[in-house]
RODO-2510 file (C-alpha; in nm, 4 decimals, decimal comma):
residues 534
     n   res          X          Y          Z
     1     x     9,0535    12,0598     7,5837
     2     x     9,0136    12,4310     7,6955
     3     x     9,2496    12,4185     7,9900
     4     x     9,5012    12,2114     7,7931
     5     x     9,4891    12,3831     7,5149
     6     x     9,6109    12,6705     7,7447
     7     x     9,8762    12,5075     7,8875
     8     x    10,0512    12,4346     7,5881
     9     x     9,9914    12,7334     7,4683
    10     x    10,1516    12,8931     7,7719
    11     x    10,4210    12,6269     7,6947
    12     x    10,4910    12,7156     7,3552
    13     x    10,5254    13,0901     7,3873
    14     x    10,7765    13,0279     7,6588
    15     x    10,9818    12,8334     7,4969
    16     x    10,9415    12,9849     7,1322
    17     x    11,0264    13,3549     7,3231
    18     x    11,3010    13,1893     7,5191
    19     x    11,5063    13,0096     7,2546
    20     x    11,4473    13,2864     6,9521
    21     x    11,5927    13,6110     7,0159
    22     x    11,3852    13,7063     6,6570
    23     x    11,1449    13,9397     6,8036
    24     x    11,4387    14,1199     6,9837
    25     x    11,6794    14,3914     6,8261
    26     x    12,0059    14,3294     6,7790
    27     x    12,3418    14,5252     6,7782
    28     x    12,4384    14,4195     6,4712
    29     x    12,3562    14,6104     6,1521
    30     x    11,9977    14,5799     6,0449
    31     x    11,9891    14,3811     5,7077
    32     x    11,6594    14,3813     5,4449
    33     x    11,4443    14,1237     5,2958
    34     x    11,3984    14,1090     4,9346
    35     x    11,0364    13,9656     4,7851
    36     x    10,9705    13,8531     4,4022
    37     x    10,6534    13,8454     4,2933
    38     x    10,6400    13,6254     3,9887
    39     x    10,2599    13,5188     3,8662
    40     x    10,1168    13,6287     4,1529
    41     x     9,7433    13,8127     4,1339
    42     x     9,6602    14,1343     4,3281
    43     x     9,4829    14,1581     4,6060
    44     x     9,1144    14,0627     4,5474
    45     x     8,8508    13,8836     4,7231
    46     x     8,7171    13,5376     4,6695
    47     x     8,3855    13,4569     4,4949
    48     x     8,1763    13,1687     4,6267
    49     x     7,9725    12,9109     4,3806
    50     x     7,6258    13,0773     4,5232
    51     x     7,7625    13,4178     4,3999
    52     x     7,8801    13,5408     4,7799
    53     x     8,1450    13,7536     4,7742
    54     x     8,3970    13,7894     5,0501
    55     x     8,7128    13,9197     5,1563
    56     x     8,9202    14,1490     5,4237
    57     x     9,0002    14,5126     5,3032
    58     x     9,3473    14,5002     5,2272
    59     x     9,6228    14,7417     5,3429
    60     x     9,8100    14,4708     5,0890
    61     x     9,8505    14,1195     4,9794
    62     x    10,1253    14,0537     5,2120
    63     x    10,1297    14,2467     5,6036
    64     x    10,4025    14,2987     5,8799
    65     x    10,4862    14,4691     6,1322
    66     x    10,7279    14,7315     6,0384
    67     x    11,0241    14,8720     6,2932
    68     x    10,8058    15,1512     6,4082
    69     x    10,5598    14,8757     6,5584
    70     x    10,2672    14,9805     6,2970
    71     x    10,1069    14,7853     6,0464
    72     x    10,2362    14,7961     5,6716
    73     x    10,1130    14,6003     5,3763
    74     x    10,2531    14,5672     4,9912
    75     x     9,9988    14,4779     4,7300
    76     x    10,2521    14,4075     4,3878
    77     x    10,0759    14,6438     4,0930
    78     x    10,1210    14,3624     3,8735
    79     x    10,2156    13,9498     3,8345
    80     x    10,5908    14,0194     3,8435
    81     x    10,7305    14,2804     4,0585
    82     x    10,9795    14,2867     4,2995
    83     x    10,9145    14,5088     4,7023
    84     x    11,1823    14,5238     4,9563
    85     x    11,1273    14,5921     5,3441
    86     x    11,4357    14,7930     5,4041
    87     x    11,6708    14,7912     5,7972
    88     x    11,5068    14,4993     5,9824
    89     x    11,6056    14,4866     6,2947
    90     x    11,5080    14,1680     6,4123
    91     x    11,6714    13,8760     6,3487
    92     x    11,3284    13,7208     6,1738
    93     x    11,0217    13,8991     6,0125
    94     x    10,6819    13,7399     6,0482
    95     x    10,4915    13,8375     5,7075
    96     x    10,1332    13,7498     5,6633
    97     x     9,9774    13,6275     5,3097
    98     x     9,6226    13,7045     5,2150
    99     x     9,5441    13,4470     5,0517
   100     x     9,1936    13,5012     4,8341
   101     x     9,1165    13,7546     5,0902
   102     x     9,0150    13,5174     5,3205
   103     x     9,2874    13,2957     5,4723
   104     x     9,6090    13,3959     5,6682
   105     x     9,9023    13,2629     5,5820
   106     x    10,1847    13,3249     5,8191
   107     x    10,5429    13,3012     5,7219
   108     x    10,8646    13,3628     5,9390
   109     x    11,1564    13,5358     5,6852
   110     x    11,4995    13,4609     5,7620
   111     x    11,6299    13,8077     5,8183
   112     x    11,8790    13,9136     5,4553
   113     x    11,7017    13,6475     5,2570
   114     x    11,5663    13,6978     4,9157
   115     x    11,2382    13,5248     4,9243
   116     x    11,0853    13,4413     4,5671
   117     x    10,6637    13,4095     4,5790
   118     x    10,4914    13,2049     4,2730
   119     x    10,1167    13,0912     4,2657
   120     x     9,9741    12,7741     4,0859
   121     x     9,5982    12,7647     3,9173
   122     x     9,4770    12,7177     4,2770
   123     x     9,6723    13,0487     4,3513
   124     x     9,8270    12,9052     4,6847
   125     x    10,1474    13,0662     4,7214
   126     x    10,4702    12,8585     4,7158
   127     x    10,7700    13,0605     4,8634
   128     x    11,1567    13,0033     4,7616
   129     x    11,4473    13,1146     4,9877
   130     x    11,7651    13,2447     4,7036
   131     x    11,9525    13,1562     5,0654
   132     x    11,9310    12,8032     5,1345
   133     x    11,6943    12,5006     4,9754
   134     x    11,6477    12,3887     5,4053
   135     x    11,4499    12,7508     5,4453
   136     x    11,2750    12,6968     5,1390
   137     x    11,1418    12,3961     5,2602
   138     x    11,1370    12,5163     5,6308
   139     x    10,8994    12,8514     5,4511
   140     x    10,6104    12,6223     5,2620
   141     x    10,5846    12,3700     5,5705
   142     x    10,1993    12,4607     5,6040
   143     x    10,1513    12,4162     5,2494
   144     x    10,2642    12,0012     5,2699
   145     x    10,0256    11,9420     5,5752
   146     x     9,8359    11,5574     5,4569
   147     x     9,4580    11,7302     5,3939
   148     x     9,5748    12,0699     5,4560
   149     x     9,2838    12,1788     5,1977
   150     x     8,8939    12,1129     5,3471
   151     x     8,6859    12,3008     5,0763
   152     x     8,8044    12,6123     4,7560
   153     x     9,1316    12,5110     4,8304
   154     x     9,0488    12,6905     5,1880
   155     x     9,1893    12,5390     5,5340
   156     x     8,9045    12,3974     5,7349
   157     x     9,0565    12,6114     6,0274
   158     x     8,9965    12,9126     5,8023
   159     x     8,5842    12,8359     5,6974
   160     x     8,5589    12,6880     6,0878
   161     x     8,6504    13,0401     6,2439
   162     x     8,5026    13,2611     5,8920
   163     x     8,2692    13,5000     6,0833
   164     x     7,9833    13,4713     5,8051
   165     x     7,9466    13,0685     5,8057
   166     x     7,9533    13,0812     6,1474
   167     x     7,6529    13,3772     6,1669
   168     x     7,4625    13,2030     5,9119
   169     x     7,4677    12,8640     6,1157
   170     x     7,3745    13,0387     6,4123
   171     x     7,0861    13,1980     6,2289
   172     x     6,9936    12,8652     6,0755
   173     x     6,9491    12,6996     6,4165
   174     x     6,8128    13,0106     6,6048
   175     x     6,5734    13,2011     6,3313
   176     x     6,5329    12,9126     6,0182
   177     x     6,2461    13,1257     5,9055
   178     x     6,4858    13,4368     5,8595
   179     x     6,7680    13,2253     5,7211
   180     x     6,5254    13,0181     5,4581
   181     x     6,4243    13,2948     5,3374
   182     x     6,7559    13,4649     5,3019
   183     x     7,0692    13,3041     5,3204
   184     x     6,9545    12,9224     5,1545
   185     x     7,1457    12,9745     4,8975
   186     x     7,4420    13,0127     5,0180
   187     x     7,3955    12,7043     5,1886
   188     x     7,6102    12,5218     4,8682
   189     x     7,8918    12,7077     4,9574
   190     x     7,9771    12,5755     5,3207
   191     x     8,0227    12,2520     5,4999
   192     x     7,8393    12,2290     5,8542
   193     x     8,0110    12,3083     6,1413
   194     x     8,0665    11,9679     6,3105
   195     x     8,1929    11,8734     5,9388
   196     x     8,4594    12,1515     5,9573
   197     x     8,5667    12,0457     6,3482
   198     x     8,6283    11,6855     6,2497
   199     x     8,8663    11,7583     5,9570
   200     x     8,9992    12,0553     6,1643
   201     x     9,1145    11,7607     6,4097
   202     x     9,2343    11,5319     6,1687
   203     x     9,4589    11,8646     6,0482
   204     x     9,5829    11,9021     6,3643
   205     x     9,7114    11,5394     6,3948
   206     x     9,8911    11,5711     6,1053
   207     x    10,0722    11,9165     6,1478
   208     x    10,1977    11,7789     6,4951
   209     x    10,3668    11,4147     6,3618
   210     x    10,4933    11,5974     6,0200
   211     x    10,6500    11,8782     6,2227
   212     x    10,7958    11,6409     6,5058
   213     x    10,9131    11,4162     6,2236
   214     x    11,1075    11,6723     6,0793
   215     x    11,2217    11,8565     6,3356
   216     x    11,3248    11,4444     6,4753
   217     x    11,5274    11,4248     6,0988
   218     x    11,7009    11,7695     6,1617
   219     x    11,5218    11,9027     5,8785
   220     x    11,3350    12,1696     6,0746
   221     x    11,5009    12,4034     6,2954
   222     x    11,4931    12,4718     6,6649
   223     x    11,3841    12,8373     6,5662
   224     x    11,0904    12,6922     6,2879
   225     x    11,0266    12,3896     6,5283
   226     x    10,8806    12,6508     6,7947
   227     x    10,7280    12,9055     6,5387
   228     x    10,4908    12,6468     6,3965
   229     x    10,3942    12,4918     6,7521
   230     x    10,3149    12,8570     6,8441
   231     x    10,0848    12,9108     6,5397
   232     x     9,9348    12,5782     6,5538
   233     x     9,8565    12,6522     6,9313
   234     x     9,7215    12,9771     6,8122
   235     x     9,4754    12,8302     6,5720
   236     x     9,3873    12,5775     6,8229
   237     x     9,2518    12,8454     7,0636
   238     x     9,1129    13,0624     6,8002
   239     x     8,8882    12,7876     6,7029
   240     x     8,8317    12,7672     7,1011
   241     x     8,7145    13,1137     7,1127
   242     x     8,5048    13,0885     6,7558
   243     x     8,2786    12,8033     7,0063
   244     x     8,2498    13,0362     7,2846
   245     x     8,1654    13,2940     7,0710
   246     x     7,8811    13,1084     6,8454
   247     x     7,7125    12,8629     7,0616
   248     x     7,7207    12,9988     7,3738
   249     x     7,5040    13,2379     7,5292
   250     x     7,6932    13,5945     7,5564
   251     x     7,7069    13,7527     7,8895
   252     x     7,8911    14,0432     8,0506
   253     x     8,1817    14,0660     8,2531
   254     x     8,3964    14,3209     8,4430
   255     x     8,7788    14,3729     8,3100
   256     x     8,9484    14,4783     8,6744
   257     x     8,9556    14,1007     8,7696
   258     x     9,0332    13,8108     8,5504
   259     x     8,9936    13,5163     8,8445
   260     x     8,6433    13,4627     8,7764
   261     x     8,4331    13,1938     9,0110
   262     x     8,1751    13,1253     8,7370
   263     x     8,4228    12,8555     8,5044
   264     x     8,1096    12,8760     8,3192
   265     x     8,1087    13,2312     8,1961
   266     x     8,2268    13,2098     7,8173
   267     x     8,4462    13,5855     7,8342
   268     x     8,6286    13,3708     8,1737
   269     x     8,7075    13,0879     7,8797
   270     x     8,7935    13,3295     7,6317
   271     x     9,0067    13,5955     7,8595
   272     x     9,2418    13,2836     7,9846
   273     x     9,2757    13,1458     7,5918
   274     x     9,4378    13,5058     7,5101
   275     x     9,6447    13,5303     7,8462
   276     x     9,8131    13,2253     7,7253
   277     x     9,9994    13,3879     7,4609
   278     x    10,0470    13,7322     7,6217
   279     x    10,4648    13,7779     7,5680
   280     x    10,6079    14,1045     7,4840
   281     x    10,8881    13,9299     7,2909
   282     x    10,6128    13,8573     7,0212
   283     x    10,5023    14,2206     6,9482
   284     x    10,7003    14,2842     6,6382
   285     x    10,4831    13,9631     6,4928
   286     x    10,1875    14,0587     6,2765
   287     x     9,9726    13,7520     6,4139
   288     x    10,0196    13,8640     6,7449
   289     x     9,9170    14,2177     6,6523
   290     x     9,5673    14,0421     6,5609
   291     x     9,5472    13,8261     6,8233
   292     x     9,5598    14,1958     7,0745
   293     x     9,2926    14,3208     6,8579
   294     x     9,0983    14,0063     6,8810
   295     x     9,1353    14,0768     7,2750
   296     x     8,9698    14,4077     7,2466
   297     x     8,6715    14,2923     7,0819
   298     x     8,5841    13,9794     7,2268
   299     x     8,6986    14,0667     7,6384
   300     x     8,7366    14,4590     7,6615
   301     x     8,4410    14,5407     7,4680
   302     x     8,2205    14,3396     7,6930
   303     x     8,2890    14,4716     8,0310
   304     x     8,0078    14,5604     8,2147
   305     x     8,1133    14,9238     8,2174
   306     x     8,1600    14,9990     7,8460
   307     x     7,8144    15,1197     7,6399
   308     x     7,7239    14,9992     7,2948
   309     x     7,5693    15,2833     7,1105
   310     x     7,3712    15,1700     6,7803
   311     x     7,4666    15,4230     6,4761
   312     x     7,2741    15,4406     6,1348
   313     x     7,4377    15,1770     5,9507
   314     x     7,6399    15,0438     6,2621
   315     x     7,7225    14,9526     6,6399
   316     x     7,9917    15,0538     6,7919
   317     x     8,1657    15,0184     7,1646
   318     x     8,2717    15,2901     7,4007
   319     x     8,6348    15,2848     7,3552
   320     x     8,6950    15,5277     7,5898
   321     x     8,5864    15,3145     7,8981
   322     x     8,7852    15,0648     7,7290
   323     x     9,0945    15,2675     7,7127
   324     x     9,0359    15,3687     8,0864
   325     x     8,9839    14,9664     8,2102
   326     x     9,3323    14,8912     8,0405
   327     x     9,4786    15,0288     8,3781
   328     x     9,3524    14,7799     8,5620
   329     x     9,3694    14,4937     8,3599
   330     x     9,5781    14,2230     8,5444
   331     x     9,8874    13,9671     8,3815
   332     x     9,9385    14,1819     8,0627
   333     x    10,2730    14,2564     7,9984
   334     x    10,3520    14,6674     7,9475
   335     x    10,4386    14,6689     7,5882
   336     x    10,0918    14,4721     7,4930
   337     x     9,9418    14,7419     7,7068
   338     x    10,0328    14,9829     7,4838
   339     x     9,9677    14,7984     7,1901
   340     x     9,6006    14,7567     7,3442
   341     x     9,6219    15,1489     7,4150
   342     x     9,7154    15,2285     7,0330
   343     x     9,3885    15,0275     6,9219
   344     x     9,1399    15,1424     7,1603
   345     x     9,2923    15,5306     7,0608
   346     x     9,2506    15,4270     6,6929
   347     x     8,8940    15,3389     6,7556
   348     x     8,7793    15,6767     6,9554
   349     x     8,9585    15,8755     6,6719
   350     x     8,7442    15,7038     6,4596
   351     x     8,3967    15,7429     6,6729
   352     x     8,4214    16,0197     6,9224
   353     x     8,3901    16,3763     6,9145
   354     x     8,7462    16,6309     6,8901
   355     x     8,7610    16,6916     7,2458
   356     x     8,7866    16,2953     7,3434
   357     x     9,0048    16,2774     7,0707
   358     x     9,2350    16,5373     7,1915
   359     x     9,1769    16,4494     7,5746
   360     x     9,2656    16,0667     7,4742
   361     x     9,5464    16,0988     7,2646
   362     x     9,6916    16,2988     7,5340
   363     x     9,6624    16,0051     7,7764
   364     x     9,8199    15,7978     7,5104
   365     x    10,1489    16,0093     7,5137
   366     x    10,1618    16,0547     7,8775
   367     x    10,1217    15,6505     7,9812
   368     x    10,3330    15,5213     7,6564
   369     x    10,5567    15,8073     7,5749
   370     x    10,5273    15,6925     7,2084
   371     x    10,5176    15,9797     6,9947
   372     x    10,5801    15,7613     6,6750
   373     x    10,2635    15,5999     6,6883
   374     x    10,0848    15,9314     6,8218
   375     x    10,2059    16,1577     6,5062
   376     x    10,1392    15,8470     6,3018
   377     x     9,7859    15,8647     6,3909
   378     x     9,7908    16,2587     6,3330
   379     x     9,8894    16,2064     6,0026
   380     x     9,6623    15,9612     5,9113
   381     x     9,3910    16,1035     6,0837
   382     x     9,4754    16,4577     5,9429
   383     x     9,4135    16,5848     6,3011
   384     x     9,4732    16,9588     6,2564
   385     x     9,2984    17,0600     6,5116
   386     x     9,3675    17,4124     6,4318
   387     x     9,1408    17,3904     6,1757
   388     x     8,8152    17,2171     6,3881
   389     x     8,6047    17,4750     6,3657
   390     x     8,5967    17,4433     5,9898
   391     x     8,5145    17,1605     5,7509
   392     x     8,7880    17,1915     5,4742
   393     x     8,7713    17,0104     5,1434
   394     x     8,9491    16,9711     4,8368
   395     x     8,8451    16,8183     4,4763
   396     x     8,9939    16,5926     4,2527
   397     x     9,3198    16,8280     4,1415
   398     x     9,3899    16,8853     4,5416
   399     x     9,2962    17,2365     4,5494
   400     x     9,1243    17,3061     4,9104
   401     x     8,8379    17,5159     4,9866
   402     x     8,5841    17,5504     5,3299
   403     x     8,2373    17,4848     5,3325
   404     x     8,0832    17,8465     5,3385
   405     x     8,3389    17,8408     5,0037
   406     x     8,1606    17,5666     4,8491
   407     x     7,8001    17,7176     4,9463
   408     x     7,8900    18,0390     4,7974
   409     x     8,0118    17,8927     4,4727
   410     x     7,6513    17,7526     4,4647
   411     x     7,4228    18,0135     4,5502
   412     x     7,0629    18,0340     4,4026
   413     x     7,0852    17,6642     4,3517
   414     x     6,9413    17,4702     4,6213
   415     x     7,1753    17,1869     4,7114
   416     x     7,1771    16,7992     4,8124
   417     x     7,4717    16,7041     4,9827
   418     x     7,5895    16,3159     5,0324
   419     x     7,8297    16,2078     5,2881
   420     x     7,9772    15,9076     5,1489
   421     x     8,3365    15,7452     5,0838
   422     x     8,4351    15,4234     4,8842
   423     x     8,4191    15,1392     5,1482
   424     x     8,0993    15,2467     5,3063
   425     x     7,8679    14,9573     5,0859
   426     x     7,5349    15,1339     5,1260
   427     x     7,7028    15,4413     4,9830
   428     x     7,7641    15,2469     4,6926
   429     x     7,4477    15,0483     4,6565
   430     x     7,2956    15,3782     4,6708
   431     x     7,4581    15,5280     4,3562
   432     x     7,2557    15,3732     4,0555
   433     x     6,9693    15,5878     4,2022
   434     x     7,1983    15,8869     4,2271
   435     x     7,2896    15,9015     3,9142
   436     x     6,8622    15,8688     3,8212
   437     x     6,7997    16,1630     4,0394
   438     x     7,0617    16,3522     3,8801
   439     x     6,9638    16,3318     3,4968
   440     x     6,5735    16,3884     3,6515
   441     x     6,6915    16,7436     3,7901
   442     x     7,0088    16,8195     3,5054
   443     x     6,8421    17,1510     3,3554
   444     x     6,7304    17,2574     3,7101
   445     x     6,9253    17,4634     3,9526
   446     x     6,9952    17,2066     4,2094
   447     x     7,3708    17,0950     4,2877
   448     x     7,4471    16,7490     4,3749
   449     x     7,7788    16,7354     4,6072
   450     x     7,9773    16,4178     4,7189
   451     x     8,1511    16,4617     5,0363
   452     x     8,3731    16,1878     5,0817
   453     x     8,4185    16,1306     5,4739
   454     x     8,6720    15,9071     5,6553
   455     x     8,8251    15,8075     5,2845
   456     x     9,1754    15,7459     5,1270
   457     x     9,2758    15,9547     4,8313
   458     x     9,3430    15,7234     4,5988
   459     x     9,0474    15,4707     4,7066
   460     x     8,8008    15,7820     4,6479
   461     x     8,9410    15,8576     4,3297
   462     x     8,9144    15,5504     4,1921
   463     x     8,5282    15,5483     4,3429
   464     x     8,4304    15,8336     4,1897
   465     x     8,4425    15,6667     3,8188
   466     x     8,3271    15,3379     3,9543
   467     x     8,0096    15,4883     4,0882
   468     x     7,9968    15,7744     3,8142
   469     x     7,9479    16,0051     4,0966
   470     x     8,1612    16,2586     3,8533
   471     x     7,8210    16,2553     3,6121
   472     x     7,6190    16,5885     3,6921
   473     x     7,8044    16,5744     4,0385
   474     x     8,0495    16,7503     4,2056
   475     x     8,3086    16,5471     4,4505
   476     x     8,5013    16,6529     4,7011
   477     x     8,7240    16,4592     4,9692
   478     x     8,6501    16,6119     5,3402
   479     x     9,0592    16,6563     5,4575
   480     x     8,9483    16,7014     5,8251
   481     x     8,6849    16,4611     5,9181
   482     x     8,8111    16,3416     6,1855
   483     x     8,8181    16,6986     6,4182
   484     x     8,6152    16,9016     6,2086
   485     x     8,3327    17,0485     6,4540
   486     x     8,0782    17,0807     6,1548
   487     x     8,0102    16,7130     6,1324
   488     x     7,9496    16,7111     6,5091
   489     x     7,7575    17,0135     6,5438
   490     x     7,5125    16,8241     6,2313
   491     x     7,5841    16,4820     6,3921
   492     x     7,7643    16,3011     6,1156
   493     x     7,8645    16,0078     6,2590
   494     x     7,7782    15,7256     6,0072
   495     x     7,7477    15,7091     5,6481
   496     x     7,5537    15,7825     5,3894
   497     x     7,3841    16,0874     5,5479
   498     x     7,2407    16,3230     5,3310
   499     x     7,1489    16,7037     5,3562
   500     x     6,9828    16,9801     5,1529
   501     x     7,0514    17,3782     5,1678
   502     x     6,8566    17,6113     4,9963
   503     x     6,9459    17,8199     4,7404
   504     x     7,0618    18,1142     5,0148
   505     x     7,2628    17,8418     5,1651
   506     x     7,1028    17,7845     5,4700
   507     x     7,0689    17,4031     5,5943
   508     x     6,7424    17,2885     5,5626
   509     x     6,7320    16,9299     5,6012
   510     x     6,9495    16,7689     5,8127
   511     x     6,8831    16,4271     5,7457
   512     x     6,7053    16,3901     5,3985
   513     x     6,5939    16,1479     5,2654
   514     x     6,8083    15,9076     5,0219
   515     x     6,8336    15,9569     4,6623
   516     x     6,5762    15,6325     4,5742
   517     x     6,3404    15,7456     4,7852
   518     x     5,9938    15,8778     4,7332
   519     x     6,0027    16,1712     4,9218
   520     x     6,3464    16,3155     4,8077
   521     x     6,2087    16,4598     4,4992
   522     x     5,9164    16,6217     4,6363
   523     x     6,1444    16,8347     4,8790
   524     x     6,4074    16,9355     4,5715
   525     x     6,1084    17,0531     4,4493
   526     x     5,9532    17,2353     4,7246
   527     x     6,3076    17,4197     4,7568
   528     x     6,3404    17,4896     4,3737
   529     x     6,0431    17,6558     4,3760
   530     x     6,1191    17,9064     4,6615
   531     x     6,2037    18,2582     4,5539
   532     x     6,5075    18,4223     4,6694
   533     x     6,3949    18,7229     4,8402
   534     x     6,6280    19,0508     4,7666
***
């Protein structure tokens, strides 16, 4: 099924890329696509029957790929609203739905249409085209599939290649003592695997015959004929990979060279699933985006070359070997290069120190001469590195201040520091303890400061009353922590982290212990009771 599977998919891309010119600019002017929300929730994420929560962080309820080749989302404030995505210049815009946070719906926009999105109790979005009733119907073809719906109104495609059923079946078969004891109960919640590949079959047999049918009856178009091959080729090979990845035994492999002799080595299976559907006429399409980040995790990140260093709360690859290796990679067009580039650079921004940072986005410029997507990550990254050799904050109101600022405002108070920020979910599980060891020292001279590191404004904000880290605290967003020097020189590299100065301000704990610990009070203590010497 493997090699087939690739085939076609080779197959499909051809002819999909050959016959649309939608992932190509045009010379004519660029027109915009209007979207009407009407009864449609915001973004959350889904809630299983055992009490399992799930669902992706969300740049927005609906993604694309904007003109600038970076990732945008809309999330609509409320049930009706109305967004527009302003000078497309391709002929068609792929927009992804996330649908209950967990399943991606793909949809290909006419380019100038007015596209009208309504949800039913199940909340599965039904689109309408104010162009044509053919597009409309040509837009919800995925939602008419015979048993599109396997289990929660979820595609079995979607629970088959969800990364948490899959870990807890492979923990089930490998460690049943760990996942009795564990995970049993969310046992309700999921179908077995061998379940889910069965109706995932019978799903496939009916997408093909529906979509040859219509496309037989004229009522699908060349252009939507070869768009939903593509995808269902797509799924077909993710599901591929999701095997590989889950029931066989991982082993490494080197990048340079992707003619392996072992036709048993899984990343040899994997590699030639994603070189199928390598085409630089897709890259304006958001599920291609995801399918070259998919690449870098599950083929680059294995090479024999690149080193897996464990942090506090997670692992992470060497993206800078992986960077490096994308030289040499073979049969990958020069645009996904770069889009394979761009991630690998987002990911040592993210994990390396300011001189890799500096050293790598200089590379970047130099092999893709893309200074949109460099200043984009500047911007986002707030990579002044003018200011590295300080660790600049600012509070609530925006008004900035340095560290040695914030240390002399709170001099002769000893103080406990967190490192924290509002999608790190230890930092948050932490907080009803925080807010304990807060009232336990409020008539004492000890400060409690919330550094929020690696954050978004508004998400902090919003944090800060959640976790009532605004009670007897005092918050602060870090605005460089990306190059400031400071969090190197005290090795901040995952979250939470805590520290303690004493009450002249000089760092006396690097790593203290957490606010529900034992210890932690015993140490405030020892601190309080230190004189300050004239």
């Amino acid at each position: 099924m493997k090699t087939k599977t690739l085939l076609i998919g080779i197959l499909i891309v051809a002819t999909f890329t050959g016959c649309n010119n939608s992932s190509v600019k045009t010379d004519k002017k660029a027109n915009d696509i209007v979207f009407i929300f009407k009864n449609v929730p915001t973004y959350k994420g889904f809630t299983f029957p055992s009490g399992l929560s799930s669902g992706k962080v969300p740049p927005g309820l609906i993604l694309y790929i904007n003109n600038n080749g970076l990732l945008s989302g809309y999330n609509p404030p409320q049930k009706v609203d109305t967004f527009k995505i302003k000078n497309i210049q391709t002929d068609y815009l792929e927009v992804l739905y996330q649908f209950q946070g967990i399943e991606d719906i793909y949809y290909l926009f006419r380019n100038g249409d007015t596209i009208e999105f309504t949800c039913g109790k199940n909340l599965y979005p039904h689109v309408k085209s104010y162009t044509s009733e053919k597009l409309t119907k040509q837009y919800n073809f995925q939602a008419n599939i015979k048993d599109r719906q396997s289990k929660f109104g979820f595609e079995s495609f979607t629970l088959l290649t969800y990364e948490r059923l899959r870990k807890f079946m492979q923990l089930k078969t490998e460690r049943p003592d760990i996942y009795n004891k564990l995970f049993r109960k969310s046992d309700v919640d999921f179908m077995s695997v061998d379940t889910l590949k069965k109706q995932f079959q019978t799903y496939i047999q009916n997408y093909q015959h529906i979509l040859d049918s219509l496309y037989q009856s004229k009522a699908v178009s060349d252009t939507f004929y070869q768009y939903y091959n593509y995808l269902l080729r797509r799924k077909e090979a993710e599901a591929s990979i999701f095997d590989y990845l889950y029931s066989r035994k991982k082993v490494d492999a080197s990048v340079n060279d992707f003619n392996y002799a072992d036709e048993n080595n899984h990343v040899v299976q994997i590699s030639s699933l994603y070189h199928g559907f390598f085409n630089d006429s897709l890259i304006h399409y958001i599920s291609y985006d995801r399918l070259v980040q998919g690449f870098i995790w599950d083929i680059l990140c294995k090479a024999k070359n690149v080193k897996v260093y464990r942090g506090t709360n997670r692992i992470y690859s060497d993206t800078r070997t992986v960077f490096d290796n994308i030289d040499t990679l073979k049969n990958i067009p020069p645009e996904t290069k770069n889009l394979l580039r761009f991630y690998s650079l987002e990911s040592i921004i993210e994990d390396f120190p300011v001189e890799d940072i500096q050293k790598y986005l200089s590379k970047y410029t130099q092999l893709t001469h893309d200074s949109i997507k460099a200043h984009y990550l500047i911007k986002k990254n707030n990579l002044d590195f003018k200011t590295s050799n300080d660790l600049l904050l600012k509070n609530e109101q925006g008004t900035q201040l340095t560290f040695k600022d914030l240390l002399k405002q709170y001099k002769g108070k000893v103080i406990y520091v967190d490192f924290w920020a509002s999608w790190c979910e230890p930092c948050r599980r932490s907080m009803p303890a925080a807010k304990k060891l807060r009232e336990a020292y409020k008539n004492k001279k000890v400060a409690f400061v919330y550094l929020a590191k690696n954050d978004q404004d508004n998400a902090w904000k919003k944090a800060i009353r959640r976790t009532e880290t605004n009670y007897l605290g005092e918050n602060y967003f870090i605005v460089n922590s990306t190059v400031s020097k400071i969090l190197e020189e005290w090795k901040v590299y995952s979250i939470p982290r805590y520290m303690i100065f004493d009450k002249k301000g000089h760092l006396v704990y690097k790593n203290a212990p957490g606010p529900g610990s034992e210890a932690i009070r015993k140490i405030l203590d020892k601190y309080l009771n230190e004189r300050l010497k004239p």
